[in-house]
N, C-alpha and C positions, 0 to 999 in steps of 0.2 A: 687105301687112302679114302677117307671116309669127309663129305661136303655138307658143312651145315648150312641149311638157309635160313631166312630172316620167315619172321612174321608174313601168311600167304596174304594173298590182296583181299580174301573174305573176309580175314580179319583184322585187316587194317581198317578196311569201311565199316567192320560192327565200330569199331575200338571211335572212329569218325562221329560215326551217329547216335553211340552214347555220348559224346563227348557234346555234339548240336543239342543233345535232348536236355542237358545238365544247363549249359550254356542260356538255354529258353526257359526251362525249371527259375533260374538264379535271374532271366531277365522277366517274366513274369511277377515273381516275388516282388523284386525291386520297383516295376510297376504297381503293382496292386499295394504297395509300402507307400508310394507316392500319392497314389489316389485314392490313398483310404484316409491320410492326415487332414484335418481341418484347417493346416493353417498351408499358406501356400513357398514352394518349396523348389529351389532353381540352383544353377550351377553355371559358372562363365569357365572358359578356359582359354588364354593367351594361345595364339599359332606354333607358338615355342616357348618352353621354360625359362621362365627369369633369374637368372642368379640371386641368389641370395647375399652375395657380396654388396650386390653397389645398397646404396643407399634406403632408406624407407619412401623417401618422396619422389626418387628413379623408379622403384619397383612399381608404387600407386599410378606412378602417370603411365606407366607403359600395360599397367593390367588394365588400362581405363581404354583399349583397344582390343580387348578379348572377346570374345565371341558368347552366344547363349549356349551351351551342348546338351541339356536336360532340364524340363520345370514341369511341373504339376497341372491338372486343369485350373488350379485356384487361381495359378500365376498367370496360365494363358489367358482366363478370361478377365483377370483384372486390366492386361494389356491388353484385350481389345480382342484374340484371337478366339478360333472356335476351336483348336487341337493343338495342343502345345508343339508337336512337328514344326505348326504353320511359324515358329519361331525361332527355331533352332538355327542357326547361323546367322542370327542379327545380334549387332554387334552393343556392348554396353555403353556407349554413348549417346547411342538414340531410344534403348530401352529404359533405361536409367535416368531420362535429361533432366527429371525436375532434384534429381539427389545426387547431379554427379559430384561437387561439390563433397558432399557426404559422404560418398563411397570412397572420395580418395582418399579423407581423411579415418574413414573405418579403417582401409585398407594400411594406412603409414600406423594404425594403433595395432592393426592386429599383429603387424609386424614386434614393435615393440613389446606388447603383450603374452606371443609366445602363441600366436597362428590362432588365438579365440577370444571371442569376444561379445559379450550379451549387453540388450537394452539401449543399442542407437535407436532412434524416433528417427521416422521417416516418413515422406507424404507421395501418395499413387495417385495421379491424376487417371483418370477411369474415363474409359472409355465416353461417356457422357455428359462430360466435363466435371463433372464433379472432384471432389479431393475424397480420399480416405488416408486414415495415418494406421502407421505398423511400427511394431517394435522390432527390430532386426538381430535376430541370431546366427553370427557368421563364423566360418572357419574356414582359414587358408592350407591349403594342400601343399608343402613341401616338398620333395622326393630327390634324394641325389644333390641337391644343392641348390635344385631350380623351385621355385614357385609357379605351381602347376595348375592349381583351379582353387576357387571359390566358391564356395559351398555357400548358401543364406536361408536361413528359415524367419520368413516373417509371419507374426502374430498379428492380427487385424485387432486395433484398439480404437477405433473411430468411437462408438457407443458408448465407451468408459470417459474417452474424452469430451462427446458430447453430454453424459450424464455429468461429468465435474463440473462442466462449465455451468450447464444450469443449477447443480449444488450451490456453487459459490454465490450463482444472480439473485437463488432463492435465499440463502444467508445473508446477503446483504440487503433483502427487500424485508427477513423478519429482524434486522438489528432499525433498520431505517421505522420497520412499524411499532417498535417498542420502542426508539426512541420518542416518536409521535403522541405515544401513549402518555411517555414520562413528561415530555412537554407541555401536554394538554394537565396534567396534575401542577405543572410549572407556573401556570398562567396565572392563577388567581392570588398569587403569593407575588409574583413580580410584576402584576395589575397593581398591586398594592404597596408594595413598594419605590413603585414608578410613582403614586400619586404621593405620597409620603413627600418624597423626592422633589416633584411640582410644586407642593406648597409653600416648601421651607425656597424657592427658587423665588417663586413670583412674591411671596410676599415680603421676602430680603430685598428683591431688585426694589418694591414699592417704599420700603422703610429707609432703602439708600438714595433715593431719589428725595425723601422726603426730607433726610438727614443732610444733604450734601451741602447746604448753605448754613446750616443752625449749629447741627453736630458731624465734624468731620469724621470724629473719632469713632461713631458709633457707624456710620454710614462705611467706613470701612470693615468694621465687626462684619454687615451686613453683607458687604460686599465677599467677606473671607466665608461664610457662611454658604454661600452661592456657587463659589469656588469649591468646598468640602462638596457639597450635595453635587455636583457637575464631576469629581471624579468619581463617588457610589456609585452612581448611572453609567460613566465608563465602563467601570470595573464588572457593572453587572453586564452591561450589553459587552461585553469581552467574554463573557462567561456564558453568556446566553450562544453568538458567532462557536466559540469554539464547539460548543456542545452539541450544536446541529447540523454538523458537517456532515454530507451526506457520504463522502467518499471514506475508504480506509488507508489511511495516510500509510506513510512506512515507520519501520519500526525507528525509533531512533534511542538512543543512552538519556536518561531522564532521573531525574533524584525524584523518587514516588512519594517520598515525607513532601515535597514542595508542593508536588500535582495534587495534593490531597489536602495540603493546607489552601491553594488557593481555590479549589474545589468548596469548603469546608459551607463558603456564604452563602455558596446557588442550593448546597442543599441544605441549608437551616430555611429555606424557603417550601421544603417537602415536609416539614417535621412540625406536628399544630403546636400549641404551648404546653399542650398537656404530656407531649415527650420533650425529653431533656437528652439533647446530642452532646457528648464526650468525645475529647480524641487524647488519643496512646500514641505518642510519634516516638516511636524506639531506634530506628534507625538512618539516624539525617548523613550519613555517609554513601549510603548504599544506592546504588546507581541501576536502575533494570531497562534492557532496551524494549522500547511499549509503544504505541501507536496512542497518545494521550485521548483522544474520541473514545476512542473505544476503552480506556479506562476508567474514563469518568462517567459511559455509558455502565460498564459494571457496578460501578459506586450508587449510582442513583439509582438503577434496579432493586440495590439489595437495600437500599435505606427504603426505597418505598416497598419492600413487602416487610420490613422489621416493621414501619409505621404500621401496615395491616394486621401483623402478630399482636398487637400491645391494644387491648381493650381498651383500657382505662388511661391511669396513668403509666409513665415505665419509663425506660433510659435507653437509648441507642448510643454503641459504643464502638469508633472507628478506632483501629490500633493495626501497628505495623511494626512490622520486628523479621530482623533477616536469620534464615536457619538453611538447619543442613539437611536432606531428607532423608527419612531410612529407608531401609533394607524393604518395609514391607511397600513401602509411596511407589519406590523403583521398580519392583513387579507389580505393583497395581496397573502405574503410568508408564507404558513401555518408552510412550513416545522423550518422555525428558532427556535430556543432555545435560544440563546442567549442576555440577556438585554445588550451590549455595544458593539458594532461593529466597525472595524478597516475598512475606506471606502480608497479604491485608486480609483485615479479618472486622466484619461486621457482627457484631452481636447486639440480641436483644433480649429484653427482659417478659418478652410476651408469652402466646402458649405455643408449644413446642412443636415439630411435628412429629409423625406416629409413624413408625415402620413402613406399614403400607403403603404410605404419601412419598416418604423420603425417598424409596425406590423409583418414584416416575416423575420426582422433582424437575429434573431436565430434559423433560418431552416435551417439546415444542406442543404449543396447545393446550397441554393439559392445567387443567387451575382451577383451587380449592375456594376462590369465590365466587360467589354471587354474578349473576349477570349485571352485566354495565359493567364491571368494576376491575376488569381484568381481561386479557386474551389470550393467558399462559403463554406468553413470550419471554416474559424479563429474565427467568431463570437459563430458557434454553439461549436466550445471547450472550449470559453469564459466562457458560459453560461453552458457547461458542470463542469467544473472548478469548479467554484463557485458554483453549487448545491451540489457538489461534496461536500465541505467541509462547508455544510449546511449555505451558504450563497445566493446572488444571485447579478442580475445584473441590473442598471436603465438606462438611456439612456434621456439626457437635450438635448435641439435643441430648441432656442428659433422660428429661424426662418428658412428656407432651405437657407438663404445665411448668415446664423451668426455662424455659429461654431456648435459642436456636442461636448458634454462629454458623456462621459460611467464611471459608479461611478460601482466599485467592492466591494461588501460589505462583507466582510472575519468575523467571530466573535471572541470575542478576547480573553484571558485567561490571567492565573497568570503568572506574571513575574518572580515568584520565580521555576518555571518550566524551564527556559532555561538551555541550555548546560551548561555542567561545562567546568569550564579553564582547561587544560591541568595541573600535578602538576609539572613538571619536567623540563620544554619546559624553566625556567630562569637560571639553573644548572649551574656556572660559571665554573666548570671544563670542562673539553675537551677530558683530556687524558686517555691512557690504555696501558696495555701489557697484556690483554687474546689475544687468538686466533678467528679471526674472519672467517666462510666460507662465501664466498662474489659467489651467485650466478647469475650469468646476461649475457644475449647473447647478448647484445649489447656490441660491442668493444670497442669504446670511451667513455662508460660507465663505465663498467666493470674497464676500464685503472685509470680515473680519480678520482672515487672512491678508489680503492688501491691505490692511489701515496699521498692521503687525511688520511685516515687513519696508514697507515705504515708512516706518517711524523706525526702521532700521538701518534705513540709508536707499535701500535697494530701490531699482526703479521697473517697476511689475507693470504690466500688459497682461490684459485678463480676458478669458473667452469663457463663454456658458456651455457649449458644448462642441462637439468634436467637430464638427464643417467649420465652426465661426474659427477654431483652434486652427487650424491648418490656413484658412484664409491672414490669421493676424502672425503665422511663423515664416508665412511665402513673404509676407513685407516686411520684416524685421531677423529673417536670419541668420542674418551675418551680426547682428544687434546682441540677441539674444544667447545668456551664459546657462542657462537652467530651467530646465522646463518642470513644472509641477502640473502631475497630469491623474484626475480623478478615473480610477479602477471603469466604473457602469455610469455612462454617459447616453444621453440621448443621441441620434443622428447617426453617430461614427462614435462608436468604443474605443476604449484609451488605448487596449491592444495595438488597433487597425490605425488608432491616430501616431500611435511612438512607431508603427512599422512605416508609414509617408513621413514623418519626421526623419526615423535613421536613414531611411535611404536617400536623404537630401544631405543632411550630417551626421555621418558613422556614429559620431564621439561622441555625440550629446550627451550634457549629464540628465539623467531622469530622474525626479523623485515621483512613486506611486503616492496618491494621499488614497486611501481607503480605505471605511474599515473591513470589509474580506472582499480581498481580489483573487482568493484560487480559483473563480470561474473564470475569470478574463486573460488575466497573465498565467501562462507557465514558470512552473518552480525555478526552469529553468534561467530564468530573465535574471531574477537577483542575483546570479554568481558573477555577475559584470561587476566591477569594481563601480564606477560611475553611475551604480542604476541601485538605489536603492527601497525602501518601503516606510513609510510613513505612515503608522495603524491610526486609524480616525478610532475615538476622537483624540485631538490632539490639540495640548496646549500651543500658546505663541512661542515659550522657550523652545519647544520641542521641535518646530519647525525652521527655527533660526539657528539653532544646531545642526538639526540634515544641510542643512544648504551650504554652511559653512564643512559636512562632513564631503559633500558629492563635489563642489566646488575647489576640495583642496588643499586650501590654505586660508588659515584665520586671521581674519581681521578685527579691529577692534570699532567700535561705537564712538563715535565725538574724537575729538583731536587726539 
């Protein structure tokens, strides 16, 4: 009978301490894997495996009590520690605090996802109070049925984000310096138009004054004459408020034939007499969402370097027409989305430009004139513009002595998206008797306002500015149906004076009168039914309209 034995005990401890040496081999690697990576690099794991049964939002809340078991030196020094050890068994709740929030929601996606997930933003508060932000690359560990650890690689983007931000402050400080530029070309043209303006005013009001007793008939000519030149001046100073807005609004759904026609007046004010402006309106259906500042900042860029093309005489020619783009636009412009495009397109009949030039056209800075006369901005806010609002820009030149167009490609959208009409703005009533407070520091406003109203019925109570306002609403309160309150006031702003009014009467109705209140009020004020905007300047009708719109219900004038 012959006794086999097992493996001696010498060779059970080699078989051991190959086995330690492998073990150290494969935990060295995995060390020197961890702190060879730039980015920093940790792992939680639950006391016990989670089923993967119960739910995504059970699984997240209970992983959100797991523990740290591995991280990198990246990880431990952004937490504050000198050895990533000095970490290990602290738990994701106090490691985690400023994104716990975040993690549970990574964690109910990774679920749903299929255990990975790239590109949550995150923010590490550091050791020294500071913030940094990460992009977070995670993966959940399954095994058997339990969800077992958390895996995250985060990418440090603090620098990328600090670089955007200041991109964007610098884009909007060189769209702000080139509109400055365009404005300053603006001045002497609606210098002169404003005095235009003045003569045909003062010297009607003197002919109707003169007229009022001898000839009725003509002294009202006079007076209708007065009224024409009082809405040019509107319309310009509407055109001037829009154009220098220093912020970039949002985009909104806009018919570009409209924006460009009523554009059309402030830039025949760029254009000497010896160019002749045309416009091509091809597409009065077509709707593109556009931030209108920044549209009509492209328009008047490109008309004033067509006016610098054109020596002599010559013709600038606005046209717009909606297309489809091709095959070769789509790999040019990666960024587009759009299948139908709304293209404006300036051309002119000056000298052209030349290879060389067209290549550095939109480098900020760069510019083919003379000193004083330029600061190579207009083209790069052009081309800011338009990427802007995921479009972009082309540039035709058949020869350097035949003309140059510059085609703006905007994308276009539903037209069932435009503004709504006003509902109230056709009201054929007029009249009232509530009590109106009519707030406004301007005197000859202030004046002609109440003598418009109070010949309406209404019985007005007037303040100059915001302290007097609030003194004359504390004694008439319960009086007063409507408050009319001017935007930029001396003492106390209209904002600070409608926030001590609402909190004394919720409901109040508000009309703003001003002509631009987006410094004072937020956008958000007007979505109140009972708060509306009264753009100065503004006729008498126009003002006995809102008041009949905020107040409600129409009444009529005389018996």
């Amino acid at each position: 009978m012959t006794l086999e034995c097992g493996p001696s005990l010498e060779s059970l401890a080699a078989e051991l301490a190959r086995i330690r040496e492998e073990l150290a081999h494969t935990e060295d690697r995995f060390t020197s894997f961890l702190e060879s990576e730039t980015e920093a690099i940790f792992c939680y794991e639950p006391s016990e495996g989670i089923p993967v049964t119960l739910s995504p939002s059970e699984i997240a809340t209970r992983f959100l009590e797991a523990k740290l078991v591995i991280c990198n030196r990246l990880y431990a020094k952004a937490r504050g520690a000198e050895r990533p050890s000095d970490l290990f068994g602290r738990g994701m709740r106090e490691l985690a605090r400023e994104n716990i929030d975040r993690v549970r929601q990574l964690i109910e996606t990774l679920i749903v996802e299929g255990n990975q997930h790239d590109g949550v933003e995150i923010k590490q508060l550091q050791p020294d109070g500071s913030l940094r932000y990460a992009l977070a690359r995670a993966h959940l560990v399954n095994q058997g049925g339990f969800a077992k650890r958390l895996w995250v690689i985060l990418k440090d983007i603090t620098e990328q984000k600090q670089l955007k931000a200041e991109r964007e402050t610098l884009e909007l400080q060189l769209r702000q310096a080139q509109r400055m530029e365009s404005l300053g070309l603006l001045a002497g043209g609606i210098a002169h138009d404003f005095n235009n303006l003045l003569v045909v005013i003062e010297n009607c009001a003197n002919l109707a004054m003169d007229d009022m007793q001898s000839d009725p008939a003509e002294a009202r000519e006079s007076l209708r004459q007065i009224a024409a030149a009082s809405e040019r001046a509107a319309e310009l100073t509407r055109s001037l408020l829009a154009f220098t807005r220093r912020t970039t609004g949002a985009l909104k759904p806009m018919n570009v034939d409209s924006l460009v026609r009523d554009l059309v007046s402030l830039l025949r004010r760029l254009v000497p007499a010896r160019v002749q402006l045309e416009t091509r309106f091809n597409s009065p259906t077509v709707v593109a969402r556009v931030d209108r500042g920044q549209v009509e900042q492209v328009l008047v860029n490109l008309v004033i370097n067509a006016v610098d093309a054109i020596a002599d005489v010559g013709t600038i020619t606005l046209a717009t027409n909606e297309v489809d783009l091709t095959p070769l636009q789509r790999s040019a412009y990666p960024w587009v989305l759009a299948t139908t495009y709304h293209r404006l397109s300036v051309s002119d009949t000056g000298v052209g430009i030349s290879p060389d030039i067209r290549a550095r056209i939109f480098e900020p800075f760069f510019t083919t004139k003379t000193d004083g006369k330029g600061t190579g901005l207009g083209l790069a806010v052009v081309w800011g513009c338009a990427k802007q609002h995921g479009g972009f820009v082309e540039v035709e030149t058949a020869t350097e002595s035949a003309g140059t167009r510059f085609c703006v490609y905007l994308p276009s959208c539903e037209l069932a998206a435009t503004a709504a009409t006003p509902l109230h703005d056709s009201l054929p009533a007029r009249g009232g008797n509530e009590t109106v407070l009519l707030i406004e520091d301007h005197d000859l406003v202030r004046e002609v306002s109440r003598s418009v109203m109070q010949r309406a019925g209404y019985k007005v109570l007037v303040a100059c500015d915001g302290a007097e306002a609030l003194k004359v609403f504390a004694n008439h309160k319960d009086d007063i149906a409507v408050v009319i309150l001017d935007a930029v006031m001396p003492v106390v702003n209209g904002y600070a004076v409608f926030q001590q009014i609402s909190a004394q009467r919720p409901a109040m109705p508000i009309i703003v009168a001003s002509g631009y209140s987006g410094e004072v009020f937020p956008a958000s004020f007007f979505f109140e039914a009972n708060r509306i905007l009264l753009p100065k300047p503004y006729m008498g009708e126009q003002l006995l309209l809102k008041l009949r719109q905020v107040l409600g219900q129409p009444m009529k004038i005389g018996p």
